[in-house]
N, CA, C and O atoms as CSV, one atom per row, in Angstrom:
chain,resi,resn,atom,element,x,y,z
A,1,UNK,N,N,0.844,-1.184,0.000
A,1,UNK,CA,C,0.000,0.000,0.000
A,1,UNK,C,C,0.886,1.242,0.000
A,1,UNK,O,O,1.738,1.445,0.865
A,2,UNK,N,N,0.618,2.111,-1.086
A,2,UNK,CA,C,1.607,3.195,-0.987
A,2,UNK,C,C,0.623,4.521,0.122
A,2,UNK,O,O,-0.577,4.747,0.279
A,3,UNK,N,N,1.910,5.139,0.692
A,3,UNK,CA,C,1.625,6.305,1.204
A,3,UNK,C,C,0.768,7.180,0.392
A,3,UNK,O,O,0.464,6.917,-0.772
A,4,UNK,N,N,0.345,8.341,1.099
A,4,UNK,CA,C,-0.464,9.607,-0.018
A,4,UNK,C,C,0.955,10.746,-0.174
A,4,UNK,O,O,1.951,11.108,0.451
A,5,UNK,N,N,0.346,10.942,-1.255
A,5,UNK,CA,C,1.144,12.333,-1.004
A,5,UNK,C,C,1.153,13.653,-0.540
A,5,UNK,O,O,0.118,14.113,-0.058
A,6,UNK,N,N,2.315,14.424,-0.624
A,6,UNK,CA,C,2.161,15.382,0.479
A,6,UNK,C,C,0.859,16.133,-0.585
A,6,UNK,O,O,-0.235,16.352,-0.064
A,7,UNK,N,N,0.968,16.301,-1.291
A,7,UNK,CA,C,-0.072,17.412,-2.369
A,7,UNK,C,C,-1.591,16.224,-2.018
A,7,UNK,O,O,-2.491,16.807,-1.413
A,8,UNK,N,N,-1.729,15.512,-2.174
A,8,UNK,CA,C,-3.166,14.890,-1.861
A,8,UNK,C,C,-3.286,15.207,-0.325
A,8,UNK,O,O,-4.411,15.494,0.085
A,9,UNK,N,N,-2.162,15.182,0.630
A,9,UNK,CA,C,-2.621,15.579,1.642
A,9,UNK,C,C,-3.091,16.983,2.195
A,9,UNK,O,O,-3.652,17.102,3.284
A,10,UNK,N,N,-2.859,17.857,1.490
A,10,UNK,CA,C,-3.115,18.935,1.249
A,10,UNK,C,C,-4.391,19.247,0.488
A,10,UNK,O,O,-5.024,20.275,0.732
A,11,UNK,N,N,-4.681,18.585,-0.206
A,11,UNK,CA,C,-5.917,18.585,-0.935
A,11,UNK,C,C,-7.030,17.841,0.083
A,11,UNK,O,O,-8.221,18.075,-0.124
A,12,UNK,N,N,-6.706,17.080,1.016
A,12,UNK,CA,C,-7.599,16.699,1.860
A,12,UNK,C,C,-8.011,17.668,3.090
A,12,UNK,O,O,-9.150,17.545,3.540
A,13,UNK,N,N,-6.960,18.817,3.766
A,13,UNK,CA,C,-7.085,20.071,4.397
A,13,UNK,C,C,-7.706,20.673,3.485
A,13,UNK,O,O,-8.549,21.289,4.137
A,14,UNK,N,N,-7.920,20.989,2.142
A,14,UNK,CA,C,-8.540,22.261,2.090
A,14,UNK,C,C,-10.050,21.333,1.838
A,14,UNK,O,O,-11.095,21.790,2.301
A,15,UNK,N,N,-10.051,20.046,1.090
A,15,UNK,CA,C,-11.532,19.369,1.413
A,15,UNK,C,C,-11.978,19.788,2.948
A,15,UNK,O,O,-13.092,20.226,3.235
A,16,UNK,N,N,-11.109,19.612,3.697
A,16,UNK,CA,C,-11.866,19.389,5.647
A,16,UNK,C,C,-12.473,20.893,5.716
A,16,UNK,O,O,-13.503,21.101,6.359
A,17,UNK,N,N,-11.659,22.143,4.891
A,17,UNK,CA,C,-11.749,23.814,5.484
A,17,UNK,C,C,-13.030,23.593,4.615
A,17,UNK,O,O,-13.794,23.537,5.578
A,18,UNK,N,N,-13.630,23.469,3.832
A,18,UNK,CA,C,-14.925,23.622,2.789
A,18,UNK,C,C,-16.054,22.767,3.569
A,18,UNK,O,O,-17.067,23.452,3.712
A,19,UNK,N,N,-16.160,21.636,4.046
A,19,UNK,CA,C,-16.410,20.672,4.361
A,19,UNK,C,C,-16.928,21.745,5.695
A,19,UNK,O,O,-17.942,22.404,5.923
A,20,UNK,N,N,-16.060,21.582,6.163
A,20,UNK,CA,C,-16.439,22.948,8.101
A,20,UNK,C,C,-17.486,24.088,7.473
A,20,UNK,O,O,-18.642,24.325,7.824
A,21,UNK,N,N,-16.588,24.787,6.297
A,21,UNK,CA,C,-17.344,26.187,5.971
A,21,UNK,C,C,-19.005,25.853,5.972
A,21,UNK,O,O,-19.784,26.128,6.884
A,22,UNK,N,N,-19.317,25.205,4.732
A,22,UNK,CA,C,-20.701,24.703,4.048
A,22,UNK,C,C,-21.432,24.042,5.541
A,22,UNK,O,O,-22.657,24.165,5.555
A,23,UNK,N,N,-20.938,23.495,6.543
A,23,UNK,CA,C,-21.771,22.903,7.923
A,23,UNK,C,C,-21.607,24.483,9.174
A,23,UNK,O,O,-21.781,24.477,10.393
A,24,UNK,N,N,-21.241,25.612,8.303
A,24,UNK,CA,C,-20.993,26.840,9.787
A,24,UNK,C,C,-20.235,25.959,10.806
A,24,UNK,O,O,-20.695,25.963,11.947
A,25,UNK,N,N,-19.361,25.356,10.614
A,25,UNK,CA,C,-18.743,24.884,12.010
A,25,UNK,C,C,-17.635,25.482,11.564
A,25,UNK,O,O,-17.103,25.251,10.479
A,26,UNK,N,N,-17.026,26.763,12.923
A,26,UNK,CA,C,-15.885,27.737,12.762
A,26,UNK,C,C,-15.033,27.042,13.087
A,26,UNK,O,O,-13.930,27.119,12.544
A,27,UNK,N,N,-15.396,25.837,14.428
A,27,UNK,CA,C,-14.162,25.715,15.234
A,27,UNK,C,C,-13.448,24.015,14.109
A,27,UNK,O,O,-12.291,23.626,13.956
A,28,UNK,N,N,-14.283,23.656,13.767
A,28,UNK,CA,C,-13.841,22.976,11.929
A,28,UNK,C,C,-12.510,23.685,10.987
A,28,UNK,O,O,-11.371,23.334,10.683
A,29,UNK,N,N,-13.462,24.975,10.719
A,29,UNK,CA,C,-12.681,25.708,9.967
A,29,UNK,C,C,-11.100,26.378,10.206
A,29,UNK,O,O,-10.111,26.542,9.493
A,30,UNK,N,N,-11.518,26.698,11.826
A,30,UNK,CA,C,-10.182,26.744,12.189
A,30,UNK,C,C,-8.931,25.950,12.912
A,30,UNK,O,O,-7.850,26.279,13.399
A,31,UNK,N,N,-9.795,24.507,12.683
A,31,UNK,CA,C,-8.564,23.461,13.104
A,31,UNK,C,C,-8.044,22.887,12.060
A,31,UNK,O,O,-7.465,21.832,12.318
A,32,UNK,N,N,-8.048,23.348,10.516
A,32,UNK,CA,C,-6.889,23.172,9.847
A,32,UNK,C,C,-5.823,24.459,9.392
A,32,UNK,O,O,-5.073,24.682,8.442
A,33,UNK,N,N,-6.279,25.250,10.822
A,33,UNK,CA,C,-4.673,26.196,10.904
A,33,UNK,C,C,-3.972,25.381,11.747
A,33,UNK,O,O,-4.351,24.348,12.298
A,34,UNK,N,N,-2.423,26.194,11.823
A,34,UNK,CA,C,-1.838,25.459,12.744
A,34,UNK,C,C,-1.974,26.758,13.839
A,34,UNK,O,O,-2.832,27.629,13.695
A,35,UNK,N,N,-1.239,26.752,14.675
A,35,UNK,CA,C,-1.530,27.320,16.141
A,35,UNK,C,C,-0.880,28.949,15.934
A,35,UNK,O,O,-1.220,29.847,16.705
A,36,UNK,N,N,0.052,29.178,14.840
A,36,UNK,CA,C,0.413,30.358,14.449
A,36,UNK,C,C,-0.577,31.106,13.083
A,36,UNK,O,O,-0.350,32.068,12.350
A,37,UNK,N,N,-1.566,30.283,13.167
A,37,UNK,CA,C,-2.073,30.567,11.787
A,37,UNK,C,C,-2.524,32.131,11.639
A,37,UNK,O,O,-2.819,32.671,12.706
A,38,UNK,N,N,-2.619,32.941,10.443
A,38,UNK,CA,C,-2.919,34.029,10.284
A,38,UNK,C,C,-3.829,33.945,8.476
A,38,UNK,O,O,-3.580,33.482,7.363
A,39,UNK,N,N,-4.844,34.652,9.102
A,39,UNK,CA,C,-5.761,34.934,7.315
A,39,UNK,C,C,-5.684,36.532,7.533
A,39,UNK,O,O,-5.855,37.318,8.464
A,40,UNK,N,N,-5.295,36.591,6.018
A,40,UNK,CA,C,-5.241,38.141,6.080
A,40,UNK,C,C,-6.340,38.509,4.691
A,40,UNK,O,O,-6.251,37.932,3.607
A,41,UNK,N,N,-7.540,39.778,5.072
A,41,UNK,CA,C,-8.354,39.795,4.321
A,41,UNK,C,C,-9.065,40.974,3.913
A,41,UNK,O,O,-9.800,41.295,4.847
A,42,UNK,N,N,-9.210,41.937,2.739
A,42,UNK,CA,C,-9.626,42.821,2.917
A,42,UNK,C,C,-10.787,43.203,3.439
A,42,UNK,O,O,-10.822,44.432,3.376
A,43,UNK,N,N,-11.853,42.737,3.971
A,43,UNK,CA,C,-13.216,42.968,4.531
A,43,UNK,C,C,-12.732,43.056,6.019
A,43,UNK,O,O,-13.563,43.407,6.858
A,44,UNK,N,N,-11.288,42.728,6.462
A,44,UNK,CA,C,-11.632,42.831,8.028
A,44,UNK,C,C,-9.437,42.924,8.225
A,44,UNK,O,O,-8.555,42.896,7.367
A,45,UNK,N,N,-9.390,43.019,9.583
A,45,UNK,CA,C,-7.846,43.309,10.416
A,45,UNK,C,C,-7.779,41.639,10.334
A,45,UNK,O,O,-8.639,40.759,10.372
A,46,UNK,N,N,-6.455,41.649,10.214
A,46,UNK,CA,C,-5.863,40.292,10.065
A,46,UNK,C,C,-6.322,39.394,11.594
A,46,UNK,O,O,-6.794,39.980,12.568
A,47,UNK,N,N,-6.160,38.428,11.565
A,47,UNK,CA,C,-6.891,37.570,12.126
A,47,UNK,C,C,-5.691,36.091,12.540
A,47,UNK,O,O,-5.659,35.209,11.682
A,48,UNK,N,N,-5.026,35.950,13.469
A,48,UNK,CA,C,-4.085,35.009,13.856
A,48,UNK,C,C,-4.471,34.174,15.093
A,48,UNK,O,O,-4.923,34.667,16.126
A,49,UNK,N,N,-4.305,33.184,14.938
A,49,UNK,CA,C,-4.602,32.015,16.034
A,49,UNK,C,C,-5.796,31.119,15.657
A,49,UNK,O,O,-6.258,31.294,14.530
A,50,UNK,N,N,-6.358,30.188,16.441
A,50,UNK,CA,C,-7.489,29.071,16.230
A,50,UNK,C,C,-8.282,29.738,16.440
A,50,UNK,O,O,-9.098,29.948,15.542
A,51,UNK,N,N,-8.460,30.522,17.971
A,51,UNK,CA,C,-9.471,30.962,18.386
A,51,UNK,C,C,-9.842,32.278,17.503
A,51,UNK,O,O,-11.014,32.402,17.147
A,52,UNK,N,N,-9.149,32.990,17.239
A,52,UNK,CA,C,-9.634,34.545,16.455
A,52,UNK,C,C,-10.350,33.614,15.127
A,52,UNK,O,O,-11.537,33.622,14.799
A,53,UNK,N,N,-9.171,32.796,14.474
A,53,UNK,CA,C,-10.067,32.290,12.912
A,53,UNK,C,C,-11.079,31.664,13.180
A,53,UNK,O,O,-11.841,31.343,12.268
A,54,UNK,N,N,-11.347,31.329,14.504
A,54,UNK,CA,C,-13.168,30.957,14.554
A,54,UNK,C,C,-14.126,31.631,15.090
A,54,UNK,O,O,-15.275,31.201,15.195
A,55,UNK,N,N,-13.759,32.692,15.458
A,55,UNK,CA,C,-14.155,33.976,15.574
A,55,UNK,C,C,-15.040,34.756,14.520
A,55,UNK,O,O,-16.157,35.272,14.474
A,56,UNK,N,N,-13.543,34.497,13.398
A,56,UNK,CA,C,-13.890,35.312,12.110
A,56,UNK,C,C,-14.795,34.459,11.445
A,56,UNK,O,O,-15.676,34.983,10.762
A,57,UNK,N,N,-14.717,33.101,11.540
A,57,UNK,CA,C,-16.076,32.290,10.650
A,57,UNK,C,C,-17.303,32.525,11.293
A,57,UNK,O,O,-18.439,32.328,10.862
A,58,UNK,N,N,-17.025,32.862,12.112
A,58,UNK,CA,C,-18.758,32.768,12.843
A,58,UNK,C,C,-19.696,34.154,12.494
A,58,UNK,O,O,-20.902,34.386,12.567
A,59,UNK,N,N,-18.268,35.109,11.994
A,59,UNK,CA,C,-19.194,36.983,11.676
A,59,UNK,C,C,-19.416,36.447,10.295
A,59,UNK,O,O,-20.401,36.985,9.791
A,60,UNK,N,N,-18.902,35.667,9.595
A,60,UNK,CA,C,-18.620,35.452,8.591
A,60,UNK,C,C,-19.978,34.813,7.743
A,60,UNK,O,O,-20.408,35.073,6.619
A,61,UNK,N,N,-20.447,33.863,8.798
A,61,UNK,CA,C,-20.984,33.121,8.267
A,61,UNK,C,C,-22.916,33.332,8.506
A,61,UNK,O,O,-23.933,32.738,8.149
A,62,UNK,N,N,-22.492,34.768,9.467
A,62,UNK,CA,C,-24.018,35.598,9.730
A,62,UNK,C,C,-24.074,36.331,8.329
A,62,UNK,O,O,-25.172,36.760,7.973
A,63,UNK,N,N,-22.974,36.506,7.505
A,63,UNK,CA,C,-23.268,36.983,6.498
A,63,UNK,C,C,-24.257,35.834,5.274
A,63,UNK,O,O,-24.338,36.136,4.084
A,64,UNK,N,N,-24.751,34.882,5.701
A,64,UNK,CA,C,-25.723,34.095,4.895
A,64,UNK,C,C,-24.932,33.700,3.434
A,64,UNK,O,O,-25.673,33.509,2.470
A,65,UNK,N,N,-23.396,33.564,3.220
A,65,UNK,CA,C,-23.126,32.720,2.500
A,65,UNK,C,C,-23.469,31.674,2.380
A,65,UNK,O,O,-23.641,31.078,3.443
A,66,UNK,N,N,-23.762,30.856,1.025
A,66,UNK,CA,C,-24.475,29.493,0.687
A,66,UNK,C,C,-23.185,29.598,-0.774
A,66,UNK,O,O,-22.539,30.586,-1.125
A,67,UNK,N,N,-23.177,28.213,-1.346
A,67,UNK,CA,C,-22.798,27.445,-2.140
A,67,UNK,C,C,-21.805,27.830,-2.237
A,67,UNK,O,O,-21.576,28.400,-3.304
A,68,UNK,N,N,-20.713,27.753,-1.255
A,68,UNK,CA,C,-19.084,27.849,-1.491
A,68,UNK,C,C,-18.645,26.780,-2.621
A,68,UNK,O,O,-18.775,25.557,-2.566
A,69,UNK,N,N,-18.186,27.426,-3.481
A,69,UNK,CA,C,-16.715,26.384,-4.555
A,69,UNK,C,C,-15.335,26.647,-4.389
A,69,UNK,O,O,-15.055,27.819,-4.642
A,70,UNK,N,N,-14.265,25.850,-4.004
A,70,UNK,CA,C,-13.200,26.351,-4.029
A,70,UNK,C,C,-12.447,25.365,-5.177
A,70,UNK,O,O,-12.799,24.186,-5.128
A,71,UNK,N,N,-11.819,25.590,-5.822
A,71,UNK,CA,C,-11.087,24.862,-6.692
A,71,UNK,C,C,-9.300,25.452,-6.740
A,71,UNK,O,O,-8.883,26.595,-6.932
A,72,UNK,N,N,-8.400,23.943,-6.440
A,72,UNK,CA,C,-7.363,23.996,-6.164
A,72,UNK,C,C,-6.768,24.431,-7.792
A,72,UNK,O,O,-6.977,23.744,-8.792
A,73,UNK,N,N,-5.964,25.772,-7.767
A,73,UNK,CA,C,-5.692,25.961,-9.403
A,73,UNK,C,C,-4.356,26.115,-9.696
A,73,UNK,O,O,-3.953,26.499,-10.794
A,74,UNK,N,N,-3.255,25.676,-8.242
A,74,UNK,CA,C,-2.044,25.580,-7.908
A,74,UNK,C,C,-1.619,25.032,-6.897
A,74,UNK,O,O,-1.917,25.756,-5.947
A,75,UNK,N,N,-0.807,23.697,-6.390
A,75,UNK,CA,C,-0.026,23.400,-5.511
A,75,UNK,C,C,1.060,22.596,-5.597
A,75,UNK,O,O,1.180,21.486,-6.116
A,76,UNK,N,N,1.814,23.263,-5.044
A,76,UNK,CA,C,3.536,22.625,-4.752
A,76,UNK,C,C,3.761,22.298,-3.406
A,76,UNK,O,O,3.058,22.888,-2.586
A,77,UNK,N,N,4.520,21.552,-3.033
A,77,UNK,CA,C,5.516,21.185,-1.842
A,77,UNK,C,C,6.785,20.829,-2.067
A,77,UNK,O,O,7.304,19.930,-2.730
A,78,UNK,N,N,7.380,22.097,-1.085
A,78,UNK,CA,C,8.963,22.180,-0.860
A,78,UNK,C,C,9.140,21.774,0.550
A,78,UNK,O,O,9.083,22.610,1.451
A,79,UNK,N,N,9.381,20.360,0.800
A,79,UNK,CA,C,9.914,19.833,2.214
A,79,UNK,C,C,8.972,19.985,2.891
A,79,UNK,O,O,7.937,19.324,2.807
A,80,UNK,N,N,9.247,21.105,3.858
A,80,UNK,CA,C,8.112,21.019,4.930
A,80,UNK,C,C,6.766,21.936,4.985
A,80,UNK,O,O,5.829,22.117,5.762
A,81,UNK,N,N,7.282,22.497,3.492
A,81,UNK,CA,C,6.156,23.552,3.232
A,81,UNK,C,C,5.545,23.514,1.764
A,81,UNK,O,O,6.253,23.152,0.824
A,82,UNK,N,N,4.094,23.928,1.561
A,82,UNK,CA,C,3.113,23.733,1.015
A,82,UNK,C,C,2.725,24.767,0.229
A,82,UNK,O,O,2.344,25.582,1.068
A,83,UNK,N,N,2.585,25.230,-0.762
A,83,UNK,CA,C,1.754,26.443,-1.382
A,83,UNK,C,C,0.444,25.950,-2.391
A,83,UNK,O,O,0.412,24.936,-3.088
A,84,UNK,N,N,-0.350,26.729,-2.279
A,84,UNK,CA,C,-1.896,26.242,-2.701
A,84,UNK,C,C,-2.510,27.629,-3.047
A,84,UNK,O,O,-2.717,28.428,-2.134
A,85,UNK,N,N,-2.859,27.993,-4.553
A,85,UNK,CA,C,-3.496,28.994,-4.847
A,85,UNK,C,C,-4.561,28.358,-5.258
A,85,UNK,O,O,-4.469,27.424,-6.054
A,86,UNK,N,N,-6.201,28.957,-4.566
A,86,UNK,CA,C,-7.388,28.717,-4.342
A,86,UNK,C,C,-7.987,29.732,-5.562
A,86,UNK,O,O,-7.377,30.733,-5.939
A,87,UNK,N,N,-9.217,29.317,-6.077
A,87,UNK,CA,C,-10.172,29.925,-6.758
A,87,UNK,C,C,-11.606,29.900,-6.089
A,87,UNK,O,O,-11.880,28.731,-5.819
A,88,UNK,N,N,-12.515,30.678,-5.762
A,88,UNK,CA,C,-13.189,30.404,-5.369
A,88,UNK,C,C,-14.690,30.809,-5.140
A,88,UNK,O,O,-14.612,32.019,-4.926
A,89,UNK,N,N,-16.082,30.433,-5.065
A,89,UNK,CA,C,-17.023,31.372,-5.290
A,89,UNK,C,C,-18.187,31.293,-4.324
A,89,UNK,O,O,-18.270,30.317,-3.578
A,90,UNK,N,N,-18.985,32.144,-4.295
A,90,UNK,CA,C,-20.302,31.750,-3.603
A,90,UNK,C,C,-21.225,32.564,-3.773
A,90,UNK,O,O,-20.946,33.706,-4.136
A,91,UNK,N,N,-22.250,32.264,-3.603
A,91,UNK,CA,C,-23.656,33.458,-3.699
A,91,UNK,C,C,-23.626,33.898,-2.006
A,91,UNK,O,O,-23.326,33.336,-0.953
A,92,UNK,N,N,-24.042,35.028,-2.361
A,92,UNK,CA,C,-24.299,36.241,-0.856
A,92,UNK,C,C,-25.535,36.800,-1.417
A,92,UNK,O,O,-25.746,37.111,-2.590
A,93,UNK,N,N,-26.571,36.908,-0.083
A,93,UNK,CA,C,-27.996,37.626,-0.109
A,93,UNK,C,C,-27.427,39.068,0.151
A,93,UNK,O,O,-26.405,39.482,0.698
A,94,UNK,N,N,-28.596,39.716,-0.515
A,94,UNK,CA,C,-28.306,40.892,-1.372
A,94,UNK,C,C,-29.290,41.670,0.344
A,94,UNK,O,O,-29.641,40.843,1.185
A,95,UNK,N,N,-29.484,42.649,0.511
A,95,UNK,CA,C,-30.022,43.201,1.858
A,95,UNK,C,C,-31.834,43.298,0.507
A,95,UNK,O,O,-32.964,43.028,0.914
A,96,UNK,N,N,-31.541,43.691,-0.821
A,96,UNK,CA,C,-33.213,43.937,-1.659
A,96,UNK,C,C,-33.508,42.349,-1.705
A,96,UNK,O,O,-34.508,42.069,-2.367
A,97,UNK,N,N,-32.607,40.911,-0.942
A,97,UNK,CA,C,-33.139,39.839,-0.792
A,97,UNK,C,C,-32.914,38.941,-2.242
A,97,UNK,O,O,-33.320,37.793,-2.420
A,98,UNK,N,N,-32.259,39.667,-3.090
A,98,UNK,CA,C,-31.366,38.947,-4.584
A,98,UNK,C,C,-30.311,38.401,-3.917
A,98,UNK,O,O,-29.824,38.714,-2.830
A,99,UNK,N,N,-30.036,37.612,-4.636
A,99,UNK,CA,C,-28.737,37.148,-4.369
A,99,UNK,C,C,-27.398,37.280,-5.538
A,99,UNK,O,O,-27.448,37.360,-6.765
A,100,UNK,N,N,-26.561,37.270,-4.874
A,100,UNK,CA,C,-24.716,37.600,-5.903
A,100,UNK,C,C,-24.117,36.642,-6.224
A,100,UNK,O,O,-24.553,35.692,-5.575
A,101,UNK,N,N,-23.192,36.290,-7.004
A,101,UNK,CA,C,-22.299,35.527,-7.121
A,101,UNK,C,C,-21.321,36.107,-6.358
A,101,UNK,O,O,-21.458,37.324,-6.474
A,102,UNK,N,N,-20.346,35.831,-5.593
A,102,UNK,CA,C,-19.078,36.111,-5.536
A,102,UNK,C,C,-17.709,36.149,-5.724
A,102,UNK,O,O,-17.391,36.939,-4.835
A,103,UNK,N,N,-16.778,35.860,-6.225
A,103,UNK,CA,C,-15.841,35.548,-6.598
A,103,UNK,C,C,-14.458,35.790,-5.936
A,103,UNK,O,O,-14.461,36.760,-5.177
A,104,UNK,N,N,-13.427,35.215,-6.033
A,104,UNK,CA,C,-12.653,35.771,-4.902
A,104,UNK,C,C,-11.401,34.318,-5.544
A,104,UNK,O,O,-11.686,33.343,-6.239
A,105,UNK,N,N,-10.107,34.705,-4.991
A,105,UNK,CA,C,-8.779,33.797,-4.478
A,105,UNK,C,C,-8.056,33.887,-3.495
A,105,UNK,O,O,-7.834,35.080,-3.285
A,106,UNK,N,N,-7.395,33.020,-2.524
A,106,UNK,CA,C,-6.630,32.494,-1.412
A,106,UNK,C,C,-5.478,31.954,-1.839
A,106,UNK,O,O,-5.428,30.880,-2.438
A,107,UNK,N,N,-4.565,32.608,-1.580
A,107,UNK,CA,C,-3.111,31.996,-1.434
A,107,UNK,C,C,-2.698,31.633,-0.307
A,107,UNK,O,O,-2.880,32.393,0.645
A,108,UNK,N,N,-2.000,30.315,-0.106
A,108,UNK,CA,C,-2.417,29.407,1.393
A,108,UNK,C,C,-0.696,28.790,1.769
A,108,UNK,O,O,-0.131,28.223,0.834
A,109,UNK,N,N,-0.118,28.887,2.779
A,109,UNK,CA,C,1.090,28.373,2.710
A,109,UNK,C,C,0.713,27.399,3.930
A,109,UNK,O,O,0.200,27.744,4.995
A,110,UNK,N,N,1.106,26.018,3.508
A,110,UNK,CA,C,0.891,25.509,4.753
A,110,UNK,C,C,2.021,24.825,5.349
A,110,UNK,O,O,3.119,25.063,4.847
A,111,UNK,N,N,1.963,24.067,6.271
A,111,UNK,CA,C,2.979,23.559,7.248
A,111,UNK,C,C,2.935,22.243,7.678
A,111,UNK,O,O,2.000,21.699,8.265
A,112,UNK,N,N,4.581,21.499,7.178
A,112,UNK,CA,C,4.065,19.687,7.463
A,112,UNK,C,C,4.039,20.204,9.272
A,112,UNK,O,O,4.505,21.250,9.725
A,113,UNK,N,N,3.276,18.988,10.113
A,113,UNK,CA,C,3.401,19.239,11.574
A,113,UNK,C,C,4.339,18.169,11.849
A,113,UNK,O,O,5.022,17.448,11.121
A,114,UNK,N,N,4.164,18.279,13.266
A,114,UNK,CA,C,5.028,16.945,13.842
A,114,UNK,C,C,4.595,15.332,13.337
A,114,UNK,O,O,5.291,14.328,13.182
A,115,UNK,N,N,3.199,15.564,13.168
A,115,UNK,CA,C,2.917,13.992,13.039
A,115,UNK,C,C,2.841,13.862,11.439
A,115,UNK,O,O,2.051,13.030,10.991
A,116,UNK,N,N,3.531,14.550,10.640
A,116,UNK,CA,C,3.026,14.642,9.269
A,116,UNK,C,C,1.782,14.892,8.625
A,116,UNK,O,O,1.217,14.232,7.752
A,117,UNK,N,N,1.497,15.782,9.101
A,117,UNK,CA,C,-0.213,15.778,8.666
A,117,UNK,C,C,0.226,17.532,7.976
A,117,UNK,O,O,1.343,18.039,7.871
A,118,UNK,N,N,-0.450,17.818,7.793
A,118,UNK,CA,C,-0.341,19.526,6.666
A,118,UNK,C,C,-1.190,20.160,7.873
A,118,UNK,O,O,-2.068,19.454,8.367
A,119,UNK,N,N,-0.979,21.435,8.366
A,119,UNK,CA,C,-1.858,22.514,8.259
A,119,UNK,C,C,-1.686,24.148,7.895
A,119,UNK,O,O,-0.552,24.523,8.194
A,120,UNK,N,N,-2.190,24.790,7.553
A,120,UNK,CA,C,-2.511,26.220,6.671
A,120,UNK,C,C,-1.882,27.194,7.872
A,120,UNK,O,O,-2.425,27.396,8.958
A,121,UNK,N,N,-0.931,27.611,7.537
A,121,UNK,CA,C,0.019,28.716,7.988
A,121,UNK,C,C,-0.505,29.879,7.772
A,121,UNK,O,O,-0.790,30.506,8.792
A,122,UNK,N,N,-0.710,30.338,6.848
A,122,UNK,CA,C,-0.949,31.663,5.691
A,122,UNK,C,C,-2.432,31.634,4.849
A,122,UNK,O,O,-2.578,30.961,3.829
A,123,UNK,N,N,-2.935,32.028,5.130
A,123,UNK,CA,C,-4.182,32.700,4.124
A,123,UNK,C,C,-4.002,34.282,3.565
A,123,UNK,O,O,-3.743,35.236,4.298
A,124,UNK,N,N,-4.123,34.322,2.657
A,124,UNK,CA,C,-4.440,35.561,2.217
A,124,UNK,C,C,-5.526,35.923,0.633
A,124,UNK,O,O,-5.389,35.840,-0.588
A,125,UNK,N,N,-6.448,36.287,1.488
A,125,UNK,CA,C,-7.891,36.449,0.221
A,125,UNK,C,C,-7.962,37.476,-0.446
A,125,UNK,O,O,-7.642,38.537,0.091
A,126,UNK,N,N,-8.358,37.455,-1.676
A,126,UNK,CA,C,-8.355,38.433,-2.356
A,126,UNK,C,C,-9.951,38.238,-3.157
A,126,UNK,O,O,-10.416,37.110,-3.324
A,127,UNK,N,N,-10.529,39.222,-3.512
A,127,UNK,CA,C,-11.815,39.597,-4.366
A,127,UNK,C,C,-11.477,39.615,-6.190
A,127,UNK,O,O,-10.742,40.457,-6.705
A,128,UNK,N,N,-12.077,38.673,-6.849
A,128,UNK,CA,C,-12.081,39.056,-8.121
A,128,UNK,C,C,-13.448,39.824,-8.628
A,128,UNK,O,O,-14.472,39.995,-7.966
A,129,UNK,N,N,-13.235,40.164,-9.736
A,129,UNK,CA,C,-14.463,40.928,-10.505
A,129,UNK,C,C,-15.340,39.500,-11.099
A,129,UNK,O,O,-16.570,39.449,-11.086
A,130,UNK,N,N,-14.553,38.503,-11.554
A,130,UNK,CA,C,-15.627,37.172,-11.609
A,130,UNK,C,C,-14.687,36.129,-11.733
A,130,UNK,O,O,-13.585,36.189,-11.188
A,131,UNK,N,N,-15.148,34.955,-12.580
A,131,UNK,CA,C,-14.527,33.572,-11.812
A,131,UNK,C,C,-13.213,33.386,-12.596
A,131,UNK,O,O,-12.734,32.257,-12.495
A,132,UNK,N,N,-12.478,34.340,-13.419
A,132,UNK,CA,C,-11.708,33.645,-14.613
A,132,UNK,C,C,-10.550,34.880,-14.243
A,132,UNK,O,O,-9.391,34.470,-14.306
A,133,UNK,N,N,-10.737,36.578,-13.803
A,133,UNK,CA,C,-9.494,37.421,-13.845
A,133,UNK,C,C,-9.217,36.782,-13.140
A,133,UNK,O,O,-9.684,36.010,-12.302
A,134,UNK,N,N,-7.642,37.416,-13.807
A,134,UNK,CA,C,-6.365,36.880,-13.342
A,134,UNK,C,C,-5.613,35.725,-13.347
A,134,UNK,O,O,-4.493,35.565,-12.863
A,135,UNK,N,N,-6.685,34.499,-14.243
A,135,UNK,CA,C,-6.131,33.484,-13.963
A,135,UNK,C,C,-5.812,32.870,-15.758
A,135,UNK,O,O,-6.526,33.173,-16.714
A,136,UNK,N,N,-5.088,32.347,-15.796
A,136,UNK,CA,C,-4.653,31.668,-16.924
A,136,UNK,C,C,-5.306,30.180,-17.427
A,136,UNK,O,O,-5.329,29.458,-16.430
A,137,UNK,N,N,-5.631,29.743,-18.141
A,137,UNK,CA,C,-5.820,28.237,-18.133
A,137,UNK,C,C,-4.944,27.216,-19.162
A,137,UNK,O,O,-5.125,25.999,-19.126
């Protein structure tokens, strides 16, 4: 039986962070940081530790986001570290009760741990105008 790899294992953290998001469970979302973790985001002051990033899912998620997509559209691993550029979308209720698409990307550095398992060091989100600037195919 072969091992996984470090990139499938990584692809299984950001399955678990989507997986938390879509069920509102923050304290989900923020146990695939590691204990230094930091998301940095323009809608709000950067945000470091377990407890603040489940903090931030919980204001987050009064905002009535529904149908998160994230799609992995870059990842490497160098030794003990991970990079993962995210694509990603969702509808948000509108306050006239329409709803938006949203669009947006995450650049994610993560971190092998002690027991070999990956977790997300670095977030940093950014807003697109829709699902394709900026990105190449």
């Amino acid at each position: 039986m072969n091992a996984r790899s470090d990139a499938d294992l990584i692809r299984d953290v950001i399955a678990r962070y989507l997986a938390a998001y879509e069920a509102h469970d923050a304290e989900g979302c923020a146990a695939v940081y590691a204990g230094n973790g930091l998301v940095l985001s323009p809608w709000g002051p950067p945000v470091r530790g377990p407890k603040a990033i489940a903090k931030a899912h919980l204001a987050w998620f009064k905002e009535g986001e529904t149908g998160k997509r994230m799609t992995i559209d870059d990842l490497m691993v160098d030794g003990d570290t991970g990079f993962c550029l995210l694509r990603y979308s969702a509808d948000v209720p509108e306050k006239s009760g329409a709803v938006s698409k949203v669009f947006g990307a995450s650049l994610n550095t993560l971190q092998r741990q002690p027991d070999n398992s990956w977790k997300i060091r670095h977030t940093s989100l950014n807003e697109l105008e829709d699902g394709e600037t900026g990105f190449t195919t």
